[in-house]
N, CA and C atoms as a LAMMPS dump frame, in Angstrom:
ITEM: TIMESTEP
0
ITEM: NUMBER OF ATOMS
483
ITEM: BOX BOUNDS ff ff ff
-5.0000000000000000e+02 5.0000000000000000e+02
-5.0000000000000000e+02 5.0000000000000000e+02
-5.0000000000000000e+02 5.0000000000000000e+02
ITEM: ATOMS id mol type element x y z
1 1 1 N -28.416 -120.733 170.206
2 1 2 C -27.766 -121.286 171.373
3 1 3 C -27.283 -120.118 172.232
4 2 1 N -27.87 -120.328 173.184
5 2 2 C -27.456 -118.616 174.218
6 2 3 C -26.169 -119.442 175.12
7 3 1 N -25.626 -118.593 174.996
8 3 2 C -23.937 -118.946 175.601
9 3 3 C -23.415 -117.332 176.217
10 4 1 N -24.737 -116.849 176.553
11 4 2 C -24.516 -115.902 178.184
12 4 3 C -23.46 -116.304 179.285
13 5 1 N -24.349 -117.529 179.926
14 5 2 C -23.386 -117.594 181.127
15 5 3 C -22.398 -118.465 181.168
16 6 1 N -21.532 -118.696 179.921
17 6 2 C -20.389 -119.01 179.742
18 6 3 C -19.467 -118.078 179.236
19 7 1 N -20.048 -116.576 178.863
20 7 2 C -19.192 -115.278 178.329
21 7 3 C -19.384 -114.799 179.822
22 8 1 N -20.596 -114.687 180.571
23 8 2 C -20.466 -114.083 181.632
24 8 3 C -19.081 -114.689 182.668
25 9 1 N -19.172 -115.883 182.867
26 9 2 C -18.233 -116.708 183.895
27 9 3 C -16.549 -116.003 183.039
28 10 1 N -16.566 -116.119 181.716
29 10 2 C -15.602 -115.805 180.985
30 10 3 C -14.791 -114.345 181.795
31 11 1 N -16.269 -113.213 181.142
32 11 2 C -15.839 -111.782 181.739
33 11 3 C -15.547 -111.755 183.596
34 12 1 N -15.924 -112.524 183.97
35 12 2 C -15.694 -112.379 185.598
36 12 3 C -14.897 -113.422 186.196
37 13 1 N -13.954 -113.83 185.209
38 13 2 C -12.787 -114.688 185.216
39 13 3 C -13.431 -115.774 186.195
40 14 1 N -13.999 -116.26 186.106
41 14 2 C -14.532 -117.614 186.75
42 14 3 C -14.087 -118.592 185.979
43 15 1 N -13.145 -118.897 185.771
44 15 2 C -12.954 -119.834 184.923
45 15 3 C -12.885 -121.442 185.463
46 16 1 N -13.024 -121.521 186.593
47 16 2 C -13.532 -122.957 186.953
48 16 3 C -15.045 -123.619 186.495
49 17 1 N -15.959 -122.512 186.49
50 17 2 C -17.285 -122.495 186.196
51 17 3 C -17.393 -122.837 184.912
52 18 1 N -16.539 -122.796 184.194
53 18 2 C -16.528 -122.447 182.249
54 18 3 C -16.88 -123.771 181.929
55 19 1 N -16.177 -124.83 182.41
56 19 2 C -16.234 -126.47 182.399
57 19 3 C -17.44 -126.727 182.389
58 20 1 N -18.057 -126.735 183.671
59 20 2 C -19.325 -127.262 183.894
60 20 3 C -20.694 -126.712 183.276
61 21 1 N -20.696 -125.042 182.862
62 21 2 C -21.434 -124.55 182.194
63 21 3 C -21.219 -125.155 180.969
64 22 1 N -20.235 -125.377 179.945
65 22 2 C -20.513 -126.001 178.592
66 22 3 C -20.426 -127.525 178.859
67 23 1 N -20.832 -128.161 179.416
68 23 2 C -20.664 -129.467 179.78
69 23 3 C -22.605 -129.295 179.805
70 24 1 N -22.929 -128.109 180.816
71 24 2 C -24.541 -128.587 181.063
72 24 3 C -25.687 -128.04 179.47
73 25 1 N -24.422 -126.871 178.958
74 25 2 C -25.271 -126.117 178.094
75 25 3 C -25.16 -127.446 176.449
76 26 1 N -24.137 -128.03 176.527
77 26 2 C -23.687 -128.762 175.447
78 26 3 C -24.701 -130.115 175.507
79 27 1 N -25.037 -130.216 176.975
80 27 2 C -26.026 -131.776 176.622
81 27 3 C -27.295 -131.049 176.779
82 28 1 N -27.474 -130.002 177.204
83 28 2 C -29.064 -129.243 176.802
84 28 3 C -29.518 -129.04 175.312
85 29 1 N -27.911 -128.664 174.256
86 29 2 C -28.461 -128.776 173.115
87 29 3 C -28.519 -129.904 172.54
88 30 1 N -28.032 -130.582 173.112
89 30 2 C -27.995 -132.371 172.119
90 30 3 C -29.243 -133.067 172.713
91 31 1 N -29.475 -132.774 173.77
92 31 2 C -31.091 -133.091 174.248
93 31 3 C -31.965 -132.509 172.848
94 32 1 N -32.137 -131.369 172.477
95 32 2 C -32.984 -130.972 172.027
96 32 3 C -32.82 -130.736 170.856
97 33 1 N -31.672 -131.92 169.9
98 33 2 C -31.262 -131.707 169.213
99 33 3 C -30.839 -130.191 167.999
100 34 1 N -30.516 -129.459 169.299
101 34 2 C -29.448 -128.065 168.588
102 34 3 C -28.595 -128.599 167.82
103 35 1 N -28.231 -127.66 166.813
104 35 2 C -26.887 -127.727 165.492
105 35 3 C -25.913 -127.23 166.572
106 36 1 N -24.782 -127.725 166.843
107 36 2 C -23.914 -127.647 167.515
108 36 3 C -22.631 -127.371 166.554
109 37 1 N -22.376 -126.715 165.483
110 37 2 C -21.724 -126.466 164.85
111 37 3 C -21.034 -125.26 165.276
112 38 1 N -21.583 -124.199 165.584
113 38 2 C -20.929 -123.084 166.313
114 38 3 C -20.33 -122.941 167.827
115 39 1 N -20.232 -124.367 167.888
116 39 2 C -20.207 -124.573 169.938
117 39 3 C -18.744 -124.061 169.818
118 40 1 N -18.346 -123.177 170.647
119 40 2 C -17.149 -122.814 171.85
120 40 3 C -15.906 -124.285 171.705
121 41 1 N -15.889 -125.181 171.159
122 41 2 C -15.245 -126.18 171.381
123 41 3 C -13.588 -126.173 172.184
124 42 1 N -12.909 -125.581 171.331
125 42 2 C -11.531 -124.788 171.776
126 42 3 C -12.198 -124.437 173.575
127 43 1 N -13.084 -123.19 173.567
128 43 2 C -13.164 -122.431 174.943
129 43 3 C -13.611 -124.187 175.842
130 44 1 N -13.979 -125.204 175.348
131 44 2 C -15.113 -126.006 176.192
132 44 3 C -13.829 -126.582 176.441
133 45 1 N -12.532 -127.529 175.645
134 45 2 C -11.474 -128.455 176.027
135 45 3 C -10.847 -127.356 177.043
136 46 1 N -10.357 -126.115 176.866
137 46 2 C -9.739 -125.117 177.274
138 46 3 C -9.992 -125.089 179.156
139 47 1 N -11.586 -125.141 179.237
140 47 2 C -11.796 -124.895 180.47
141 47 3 C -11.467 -126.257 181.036
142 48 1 N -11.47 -127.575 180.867
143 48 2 C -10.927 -128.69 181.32
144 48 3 C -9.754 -128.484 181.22
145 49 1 N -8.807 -128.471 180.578
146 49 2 C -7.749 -128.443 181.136
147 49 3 C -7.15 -127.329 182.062
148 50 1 N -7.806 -126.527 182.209
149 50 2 C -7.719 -125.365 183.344
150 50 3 C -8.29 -125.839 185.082
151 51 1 N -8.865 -126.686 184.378
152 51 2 C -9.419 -127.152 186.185
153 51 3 C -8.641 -129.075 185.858
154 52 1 N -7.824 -129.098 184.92
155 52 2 C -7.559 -130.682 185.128
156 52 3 C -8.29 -131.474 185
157 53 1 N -9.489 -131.407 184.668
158 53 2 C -10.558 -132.266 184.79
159 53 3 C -11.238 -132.48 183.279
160 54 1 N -11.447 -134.445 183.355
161 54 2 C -11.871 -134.903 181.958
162 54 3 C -11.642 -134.421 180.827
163 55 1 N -10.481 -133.974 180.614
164 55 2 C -10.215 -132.944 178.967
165 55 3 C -10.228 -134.162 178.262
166 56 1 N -9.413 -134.975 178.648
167 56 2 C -8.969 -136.357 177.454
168 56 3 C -10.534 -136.73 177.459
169 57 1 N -11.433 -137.113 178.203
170 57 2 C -12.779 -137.702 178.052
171 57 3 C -13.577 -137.034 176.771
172 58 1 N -13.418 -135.535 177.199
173 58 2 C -13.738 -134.608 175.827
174 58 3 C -13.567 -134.653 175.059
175 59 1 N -12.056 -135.063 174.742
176 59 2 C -11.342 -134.951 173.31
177 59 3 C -12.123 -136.239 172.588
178 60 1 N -11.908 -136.722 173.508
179 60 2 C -12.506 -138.539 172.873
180 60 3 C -13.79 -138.605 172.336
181 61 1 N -14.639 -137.458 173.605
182 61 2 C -15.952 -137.912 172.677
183 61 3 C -16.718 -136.802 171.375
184 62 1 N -15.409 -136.241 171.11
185 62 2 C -15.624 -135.233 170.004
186 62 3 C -15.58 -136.046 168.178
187 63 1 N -16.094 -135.86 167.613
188 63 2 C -16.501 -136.169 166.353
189 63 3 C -15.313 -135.856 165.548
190 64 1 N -14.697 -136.555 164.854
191 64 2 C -13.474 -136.875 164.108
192 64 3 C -13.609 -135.549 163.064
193 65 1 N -14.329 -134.993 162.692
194 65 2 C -15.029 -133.679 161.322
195 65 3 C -14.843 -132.729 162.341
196 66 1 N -15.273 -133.141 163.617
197 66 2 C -14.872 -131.169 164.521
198 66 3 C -13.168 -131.261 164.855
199 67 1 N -12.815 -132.173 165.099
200 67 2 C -11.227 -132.401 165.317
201 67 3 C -10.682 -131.818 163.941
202 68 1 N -11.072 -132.219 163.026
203 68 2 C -10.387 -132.217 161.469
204 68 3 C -10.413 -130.728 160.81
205 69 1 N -11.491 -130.128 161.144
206 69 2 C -12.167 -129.258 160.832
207 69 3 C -11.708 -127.594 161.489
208 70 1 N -11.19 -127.935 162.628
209 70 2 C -11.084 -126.94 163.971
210 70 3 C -9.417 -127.176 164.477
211 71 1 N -8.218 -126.185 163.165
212 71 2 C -7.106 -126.614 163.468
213 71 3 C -6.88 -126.352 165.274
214 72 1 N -7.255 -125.397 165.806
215 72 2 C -7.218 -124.502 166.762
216 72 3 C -7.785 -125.143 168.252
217 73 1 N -8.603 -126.651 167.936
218 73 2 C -9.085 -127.508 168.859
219 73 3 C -7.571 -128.347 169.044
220 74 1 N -7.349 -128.842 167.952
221 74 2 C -6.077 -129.331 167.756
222 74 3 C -5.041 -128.925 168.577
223 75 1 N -4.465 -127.074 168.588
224 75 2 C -3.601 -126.663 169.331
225 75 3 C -3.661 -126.722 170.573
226 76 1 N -4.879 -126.618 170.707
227 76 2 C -5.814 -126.669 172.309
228 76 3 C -4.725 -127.433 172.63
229 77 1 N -5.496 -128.827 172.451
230 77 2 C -5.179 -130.303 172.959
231 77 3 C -3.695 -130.596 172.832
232 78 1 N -2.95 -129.932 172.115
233 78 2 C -1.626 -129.951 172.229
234 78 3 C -0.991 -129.392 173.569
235 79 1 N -1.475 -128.485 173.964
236 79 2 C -1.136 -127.997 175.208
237 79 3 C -1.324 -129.012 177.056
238 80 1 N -2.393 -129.81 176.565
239 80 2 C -2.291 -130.646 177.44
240 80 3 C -1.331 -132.159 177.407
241 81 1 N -0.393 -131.955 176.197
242 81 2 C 0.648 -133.019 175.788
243 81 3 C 1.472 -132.101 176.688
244 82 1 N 1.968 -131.108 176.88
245 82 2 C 2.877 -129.895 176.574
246 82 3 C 2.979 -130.296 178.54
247 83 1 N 1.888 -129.966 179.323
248 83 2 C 1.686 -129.661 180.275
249 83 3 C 2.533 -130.93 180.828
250 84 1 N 1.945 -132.589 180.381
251 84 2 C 2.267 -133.429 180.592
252 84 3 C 3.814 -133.715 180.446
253 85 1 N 4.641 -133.618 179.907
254 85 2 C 5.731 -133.089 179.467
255 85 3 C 6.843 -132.47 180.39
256 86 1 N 6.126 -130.992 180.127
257 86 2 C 6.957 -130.211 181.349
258 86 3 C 6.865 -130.875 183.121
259 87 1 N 6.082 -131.603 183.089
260 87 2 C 6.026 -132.088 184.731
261 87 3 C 6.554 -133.224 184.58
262 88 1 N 6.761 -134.157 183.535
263 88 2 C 7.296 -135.217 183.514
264 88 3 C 8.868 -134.975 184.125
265 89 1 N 9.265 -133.871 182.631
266 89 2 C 10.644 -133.162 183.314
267 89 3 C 10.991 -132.501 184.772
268 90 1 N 10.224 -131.727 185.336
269 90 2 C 10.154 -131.374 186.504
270 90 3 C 10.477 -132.555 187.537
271 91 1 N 9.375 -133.522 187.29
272 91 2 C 9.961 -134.995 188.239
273 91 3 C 11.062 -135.328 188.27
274 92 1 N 11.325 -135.491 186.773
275 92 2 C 12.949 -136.064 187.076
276 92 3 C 13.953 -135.123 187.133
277 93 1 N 13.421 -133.701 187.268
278 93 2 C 14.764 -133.032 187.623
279 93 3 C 14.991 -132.794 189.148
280 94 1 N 13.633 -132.313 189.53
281 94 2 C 13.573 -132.208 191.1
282 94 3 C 13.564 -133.713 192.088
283 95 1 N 13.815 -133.594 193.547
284 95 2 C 13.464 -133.576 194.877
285 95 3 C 12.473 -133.26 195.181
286 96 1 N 12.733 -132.001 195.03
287 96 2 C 11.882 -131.183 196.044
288 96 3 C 12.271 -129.39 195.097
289 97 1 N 10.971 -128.579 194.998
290 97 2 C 10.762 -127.456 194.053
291 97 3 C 9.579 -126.813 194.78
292 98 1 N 10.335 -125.035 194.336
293 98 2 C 8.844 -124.313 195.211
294 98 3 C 8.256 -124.346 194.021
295 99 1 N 7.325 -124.094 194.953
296 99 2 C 5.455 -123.957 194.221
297 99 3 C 5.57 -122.993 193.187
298 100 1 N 6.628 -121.528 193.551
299 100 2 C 6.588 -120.656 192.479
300 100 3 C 7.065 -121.188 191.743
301 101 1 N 8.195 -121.837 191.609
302 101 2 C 9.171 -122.369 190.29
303 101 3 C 8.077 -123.397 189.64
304 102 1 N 7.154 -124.152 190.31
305 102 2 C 6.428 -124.629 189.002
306 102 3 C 5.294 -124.425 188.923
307 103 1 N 4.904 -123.399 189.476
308 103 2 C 4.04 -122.442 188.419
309 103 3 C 4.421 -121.644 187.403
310 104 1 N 5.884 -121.199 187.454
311 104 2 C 6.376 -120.512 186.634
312 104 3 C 6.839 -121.664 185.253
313 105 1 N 6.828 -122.773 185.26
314 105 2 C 7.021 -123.835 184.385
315 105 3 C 6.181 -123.908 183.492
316 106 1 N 4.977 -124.426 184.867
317 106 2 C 3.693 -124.901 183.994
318 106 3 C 2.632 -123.95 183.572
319 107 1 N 3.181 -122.414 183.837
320 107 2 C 2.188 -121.623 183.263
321 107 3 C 0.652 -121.76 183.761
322 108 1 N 1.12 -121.876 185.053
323 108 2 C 0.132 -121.391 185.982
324 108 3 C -0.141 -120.649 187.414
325 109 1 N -0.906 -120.099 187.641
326 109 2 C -0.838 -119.785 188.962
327 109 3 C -0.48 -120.536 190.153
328 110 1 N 0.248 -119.933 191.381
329 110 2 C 0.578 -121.114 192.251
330 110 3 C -0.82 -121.753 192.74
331 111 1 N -1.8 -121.3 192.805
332 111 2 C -2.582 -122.515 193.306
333 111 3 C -2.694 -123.359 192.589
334 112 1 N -3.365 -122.902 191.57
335 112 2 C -3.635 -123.87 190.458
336 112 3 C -2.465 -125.013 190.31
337 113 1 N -1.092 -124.302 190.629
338 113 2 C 0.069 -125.526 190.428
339 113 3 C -0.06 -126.449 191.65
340 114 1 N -0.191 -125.292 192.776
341 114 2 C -0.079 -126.757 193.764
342 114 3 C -1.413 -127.786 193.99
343 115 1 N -2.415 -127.407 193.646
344 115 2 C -3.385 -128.199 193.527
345 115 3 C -3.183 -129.692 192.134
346 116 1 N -2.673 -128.761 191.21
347 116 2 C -1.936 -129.824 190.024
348 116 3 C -1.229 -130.966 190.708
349 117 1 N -0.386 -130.332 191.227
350 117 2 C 1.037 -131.373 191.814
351 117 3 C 0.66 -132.222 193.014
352 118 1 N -0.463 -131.707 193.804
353 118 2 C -1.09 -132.478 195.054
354 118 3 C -1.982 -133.318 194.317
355 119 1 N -2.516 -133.61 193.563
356 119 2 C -3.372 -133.947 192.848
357 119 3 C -2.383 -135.276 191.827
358 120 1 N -1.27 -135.032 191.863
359 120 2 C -0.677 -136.125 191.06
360 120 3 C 0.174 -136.796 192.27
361 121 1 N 0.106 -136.653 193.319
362 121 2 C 0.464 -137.338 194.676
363 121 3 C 2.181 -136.558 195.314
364 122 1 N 2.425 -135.518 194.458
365 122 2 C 3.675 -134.538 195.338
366 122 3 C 2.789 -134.169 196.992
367 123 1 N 4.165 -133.671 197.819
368 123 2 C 3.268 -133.514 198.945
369 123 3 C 4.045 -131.944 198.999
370 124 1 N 2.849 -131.25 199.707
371 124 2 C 3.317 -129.776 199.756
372 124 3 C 3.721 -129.282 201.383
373 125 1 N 4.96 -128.629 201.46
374 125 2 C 5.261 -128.281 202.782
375 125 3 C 4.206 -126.874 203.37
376 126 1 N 3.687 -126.494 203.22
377 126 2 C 3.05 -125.567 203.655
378 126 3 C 4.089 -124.317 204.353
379 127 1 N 4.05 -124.498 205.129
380 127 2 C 5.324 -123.443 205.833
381 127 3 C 6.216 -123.195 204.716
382 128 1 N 6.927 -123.656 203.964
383 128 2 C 7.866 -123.247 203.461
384 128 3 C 7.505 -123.175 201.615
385 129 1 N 6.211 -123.287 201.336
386 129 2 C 5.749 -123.311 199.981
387 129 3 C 6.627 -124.098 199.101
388 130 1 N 7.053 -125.17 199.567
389 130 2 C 7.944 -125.901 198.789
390 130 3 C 7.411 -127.782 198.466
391 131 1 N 7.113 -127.95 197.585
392 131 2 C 6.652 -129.361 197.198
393 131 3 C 7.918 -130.138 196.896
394 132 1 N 7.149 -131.73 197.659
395 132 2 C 8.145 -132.82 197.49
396 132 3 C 7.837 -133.736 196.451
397 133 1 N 8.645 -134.095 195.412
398 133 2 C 8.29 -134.23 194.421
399 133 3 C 8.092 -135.886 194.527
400 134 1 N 7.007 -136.455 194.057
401 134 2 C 6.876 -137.966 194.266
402 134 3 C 7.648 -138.771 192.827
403 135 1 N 8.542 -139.544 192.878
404 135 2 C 9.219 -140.048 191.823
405 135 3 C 8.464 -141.231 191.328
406 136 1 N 8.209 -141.643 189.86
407 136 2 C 7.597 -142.644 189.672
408 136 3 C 8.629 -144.358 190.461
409 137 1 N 7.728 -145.303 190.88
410 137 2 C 8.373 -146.357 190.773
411 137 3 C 9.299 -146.922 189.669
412 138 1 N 10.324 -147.262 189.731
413 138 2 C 11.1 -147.76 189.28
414 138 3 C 10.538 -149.045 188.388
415 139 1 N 10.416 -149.637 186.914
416 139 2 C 10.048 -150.759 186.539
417 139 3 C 10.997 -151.43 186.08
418 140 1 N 10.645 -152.567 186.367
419 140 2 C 12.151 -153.841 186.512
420 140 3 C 11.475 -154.792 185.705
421 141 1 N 12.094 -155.132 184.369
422 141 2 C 11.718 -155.542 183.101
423 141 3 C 12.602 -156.515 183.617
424 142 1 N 11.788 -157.881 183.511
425 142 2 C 12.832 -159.372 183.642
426 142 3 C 12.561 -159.648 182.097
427 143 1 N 14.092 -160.175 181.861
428 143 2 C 13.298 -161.216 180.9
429 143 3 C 13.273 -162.435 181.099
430 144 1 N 12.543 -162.949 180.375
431 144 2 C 12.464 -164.419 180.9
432 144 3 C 12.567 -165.07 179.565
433 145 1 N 13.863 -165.731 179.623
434 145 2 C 14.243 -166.874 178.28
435 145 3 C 13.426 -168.13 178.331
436 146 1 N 13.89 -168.932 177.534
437 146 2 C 13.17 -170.133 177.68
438 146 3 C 13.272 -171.029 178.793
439 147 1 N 14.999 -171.107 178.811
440 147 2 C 15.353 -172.03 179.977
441 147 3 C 14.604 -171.595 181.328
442 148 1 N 14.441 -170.637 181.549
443 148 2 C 14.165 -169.994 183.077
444 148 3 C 12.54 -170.73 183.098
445 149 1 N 11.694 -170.76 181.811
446 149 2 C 10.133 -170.905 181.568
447 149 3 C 10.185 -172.488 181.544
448 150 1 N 11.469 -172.915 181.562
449 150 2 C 11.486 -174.675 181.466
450 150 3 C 11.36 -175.063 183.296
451 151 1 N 12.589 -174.377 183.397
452 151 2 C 12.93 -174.597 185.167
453 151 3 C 11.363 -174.234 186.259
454 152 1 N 10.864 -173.329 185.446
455 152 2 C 9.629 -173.13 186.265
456 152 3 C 8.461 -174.067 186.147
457 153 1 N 8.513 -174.394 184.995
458 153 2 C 7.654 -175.592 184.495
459 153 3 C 7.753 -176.777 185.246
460 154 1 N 9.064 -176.888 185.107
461 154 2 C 9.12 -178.079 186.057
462 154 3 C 9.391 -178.283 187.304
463 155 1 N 9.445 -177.134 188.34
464 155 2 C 9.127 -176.975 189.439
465 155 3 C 7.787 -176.896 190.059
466 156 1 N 7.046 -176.377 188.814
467 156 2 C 5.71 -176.929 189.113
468 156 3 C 5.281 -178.061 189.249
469 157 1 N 5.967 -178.685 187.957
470 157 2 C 5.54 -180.055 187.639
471 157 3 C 5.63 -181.061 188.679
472 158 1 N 6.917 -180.958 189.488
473 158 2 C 7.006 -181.711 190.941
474 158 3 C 6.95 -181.51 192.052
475 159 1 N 6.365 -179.88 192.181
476 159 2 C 5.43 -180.016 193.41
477 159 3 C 4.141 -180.266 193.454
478 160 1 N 3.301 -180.796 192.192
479 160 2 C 2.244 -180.78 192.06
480 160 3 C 2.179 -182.567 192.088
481 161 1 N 3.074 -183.003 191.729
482 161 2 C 3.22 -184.946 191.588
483 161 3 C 4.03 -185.318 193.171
C-alpha cells in the first residue's frame, strides 16, 4: 500500500489534503481488496477532525477489532468528545469572545477556530476579530398530566360533534 502522498501532504503540512487522500487511497484498497491492516487509521480519523469533516461517519464505519485493537484510535476519537466539550463551555460562558481566546481553548489556529465557530452558526465581527457567540435555544419541557390529556380530549371531542 503506497501511502506517499499522504506522508508527502503530511511533510508539507497540508493537512487539509490528509482527509481526502486516505479517504481516496482507503477505497482504492478495498476496491482491490488490499489487507488494510497497516492503514494510518489514527492519522485517517486525525485528519477529519482537523478539517471538521465526517470524523463521526469514520468512526462508525470502522470495524469493532480495529477500534478494540488500536488503543490510540480510541484516544484519537476522544479528542473530538474533548473539542465538543470545550465549545459547549465556551457557549455558555461567552456573549461574545475573540477569535484568539478560542483558538487558544480549542487548540487551534485562529482560522481554523473561526471557520469552526462560523460553521456552528457564531457570527464573526471581522473588524474587530471578535465572534458572537450563538446560544442554543432554550427547551421548555411541559409536562403533561393526565387531567390536561383529558381536557384536550375533550375539546376535541366537541369541536368535532
Amino acid at each position: 500500500m503506497d501511502l506517499s502522498a499522504v506522508q508527502a501532504a503530511l511533510s508539507d503540512k497540508s493537512y487539509t489534503a490528509v482527509a481526502s487522500l486516505c479517504d481516496e487511497l482507503l477505497l482504492q484498497a478495498a476496491s482491490k481488496g488490499t489487507n488494510t491492516d497497516e492503514w494510518p487509521y489514527s492519522v485517517h480519523l486525525l485528519a477529519h477532525l482537523y478539517i471538521n469533516d465526517l470524523a463521526r461517519f469514520f468512526w462508525k464505519s470502522l470495524p469493532q477489532e480495529v477500534k478494540d485493537t488500536r488503543p490510540e484510535l480510541a484516544a484519537v476519537w476522544r479528542i473530538e468528545s474533548y473539542r465538543q466539550r470545550i465549545f459547549k463551555l465556551l457557549t455558555s460562558a461567552y456573549s461574545t469572545i475573540s477569535v484568539a481566546d478560542v483558538a487558544h481553548f480549542m487548540g487551534m489556529s485562529e482560522e481554523d477556530a473561526t471557520n469552526y465557530a462560523v460553521q456552528i452558526g457564531w457570527s464573526l465581527g471581522a473588524a474587530t476579530k471578535m465572534l458572537t457567540v450563538k446560544k442554543p435555544k432554550a427547551q421548555i419541557n411541559q409536562k403533561l398530566d393526565a387531567s390536561k390529556l383529558q381536557r384536550l380530549t375533550e375539546c376535541v371531542f366537541h369541536l368535532e360533534h
